[in-house]
C-alpha positions in Angstrom: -29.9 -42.7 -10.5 -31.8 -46.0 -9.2 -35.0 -45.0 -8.3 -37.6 -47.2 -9.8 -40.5 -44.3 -8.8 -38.6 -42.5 -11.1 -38.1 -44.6 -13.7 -41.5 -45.8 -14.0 -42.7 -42.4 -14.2 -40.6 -41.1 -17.3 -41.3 -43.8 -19.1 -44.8 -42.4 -19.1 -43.3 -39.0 -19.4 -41.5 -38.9 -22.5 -43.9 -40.4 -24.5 -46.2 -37.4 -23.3 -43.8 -34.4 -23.6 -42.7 -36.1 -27.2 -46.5 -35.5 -28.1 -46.8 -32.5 -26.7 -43.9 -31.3 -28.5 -44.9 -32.4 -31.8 -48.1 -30.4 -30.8 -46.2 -27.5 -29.9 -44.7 -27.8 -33.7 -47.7 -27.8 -35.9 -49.6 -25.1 -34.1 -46.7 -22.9 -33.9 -47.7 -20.8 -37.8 -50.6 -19.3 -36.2 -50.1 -19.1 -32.5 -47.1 -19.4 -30.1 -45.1 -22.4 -30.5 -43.3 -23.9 -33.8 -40.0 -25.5 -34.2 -37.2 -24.2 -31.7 -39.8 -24.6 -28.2 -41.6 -27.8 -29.6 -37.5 -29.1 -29.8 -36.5 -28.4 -26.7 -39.5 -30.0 -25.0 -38.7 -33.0 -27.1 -35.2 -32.9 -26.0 -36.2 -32.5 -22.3 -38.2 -35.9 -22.4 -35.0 -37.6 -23.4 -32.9 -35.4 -20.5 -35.2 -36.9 -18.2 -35.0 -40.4 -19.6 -31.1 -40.0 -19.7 -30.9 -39.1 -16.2 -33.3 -41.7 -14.7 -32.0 -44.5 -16.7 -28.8 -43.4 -18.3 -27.2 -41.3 -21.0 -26.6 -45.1 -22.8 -30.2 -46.4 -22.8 -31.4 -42.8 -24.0 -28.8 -43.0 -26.7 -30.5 -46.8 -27.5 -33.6 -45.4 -27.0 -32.9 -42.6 -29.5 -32.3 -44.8 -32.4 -30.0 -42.0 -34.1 -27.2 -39.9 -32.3 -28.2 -36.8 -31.7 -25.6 -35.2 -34.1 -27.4 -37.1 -36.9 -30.4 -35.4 -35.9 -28.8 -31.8 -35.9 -27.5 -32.0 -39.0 -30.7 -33.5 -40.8 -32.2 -30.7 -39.1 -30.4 -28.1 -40.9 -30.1 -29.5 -44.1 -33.9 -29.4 -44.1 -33.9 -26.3 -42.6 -32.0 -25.3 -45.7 -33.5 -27.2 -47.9 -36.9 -25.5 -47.4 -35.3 -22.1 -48.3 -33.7 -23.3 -51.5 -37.0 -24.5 -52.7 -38.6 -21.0 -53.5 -35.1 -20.1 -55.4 -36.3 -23.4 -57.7 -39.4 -21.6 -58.3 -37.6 -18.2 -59.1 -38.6 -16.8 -55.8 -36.6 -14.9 -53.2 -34.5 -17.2 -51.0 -37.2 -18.4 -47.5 -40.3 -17.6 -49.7 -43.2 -19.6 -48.3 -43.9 -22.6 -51.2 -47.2 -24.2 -50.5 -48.6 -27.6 -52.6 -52.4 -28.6 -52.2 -52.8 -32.2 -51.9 -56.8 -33.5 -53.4 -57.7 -29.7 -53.9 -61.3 -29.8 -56.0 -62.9 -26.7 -56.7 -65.2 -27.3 -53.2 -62.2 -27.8 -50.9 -59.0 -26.4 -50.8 -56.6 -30.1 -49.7 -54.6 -30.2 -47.4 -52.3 -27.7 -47.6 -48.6 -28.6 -47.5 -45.8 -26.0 -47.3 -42.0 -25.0 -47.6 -42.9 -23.0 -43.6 -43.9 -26.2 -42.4 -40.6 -28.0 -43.4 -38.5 -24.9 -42.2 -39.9 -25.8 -38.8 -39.4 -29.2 -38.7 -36.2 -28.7 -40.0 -35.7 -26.0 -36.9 -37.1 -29.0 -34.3 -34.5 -31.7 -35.3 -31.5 -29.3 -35.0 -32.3 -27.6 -31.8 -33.8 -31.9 -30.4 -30.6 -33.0 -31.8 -28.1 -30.2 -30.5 -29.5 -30.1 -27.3 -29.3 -33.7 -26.8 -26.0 -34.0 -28.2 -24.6 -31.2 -25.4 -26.8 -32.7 -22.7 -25.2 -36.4 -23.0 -22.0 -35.1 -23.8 -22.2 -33.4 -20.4 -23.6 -36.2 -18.6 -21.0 -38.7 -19.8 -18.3 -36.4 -18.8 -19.5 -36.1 -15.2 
């Protein structure tokens, strides 16, 4: 497409669905939200770049192909359940690390859920992008 309107505008846009997505992930233990929907709005920023200035510059813009991305995804995703089986745990059992806990605060709390999600957001950003293009080229 050659609007410039529409250019100009998701330029602005995906930088504020990207944040918004990344929002969407970290609040997503506790209320609605977390990995899978904070991906796909991640991956609609980039749609919408793709088809106001092409599947090539989102690619460029991207950094990583989108396969990449899918696959880091799940090896995290994976990754994040094999960690409670190091700790003689059932397979998926929540880890969690305290970083600077004293005995008048408990850190900041870092856990094995948190990477399963993140994990969950590259593969569904990545495998929804990598469809998306691959359609878009095609046509």
């Amino acid at each position: 497409m050659n609007s410039i309107i529409l250019r100009a505008g998701t330029r602005y846009l995906v930088g504020l669905l990207l944040l918004f997505s990344v929002f969407m992930l970290l609040r997503g233990h506790n209320e609605p939200g977390g990995g899978f929907i904070g991906g796909l709005i991640g991956a609609s920023g980039f749609v919408l770049f793709a088809i106001a200035c092409g599947t090539g510059d989102a690619r460029r813009a991207l950094r990583l192909a989108p396969e990449t991305l899918a696959v880091l995804g799940l090896g995290l995703a994976f990754l994040a359940g094999l960690v409670a089986a190091l700790f003689g745990d059932e397979f998926f059992t929540g880890q969690w690390l305290f970083i600077g806990a004293t005995e008048d605060s408990k850190g900041l709390p870092l856990s094995t859920v948190l990477m399963f999600d993140i994990g969950v957001y590259l593969a569904v950003f990545g495998a929804t992008l990598s469809l998306v293009f691959a359609m878009e080229e095609e046509v």
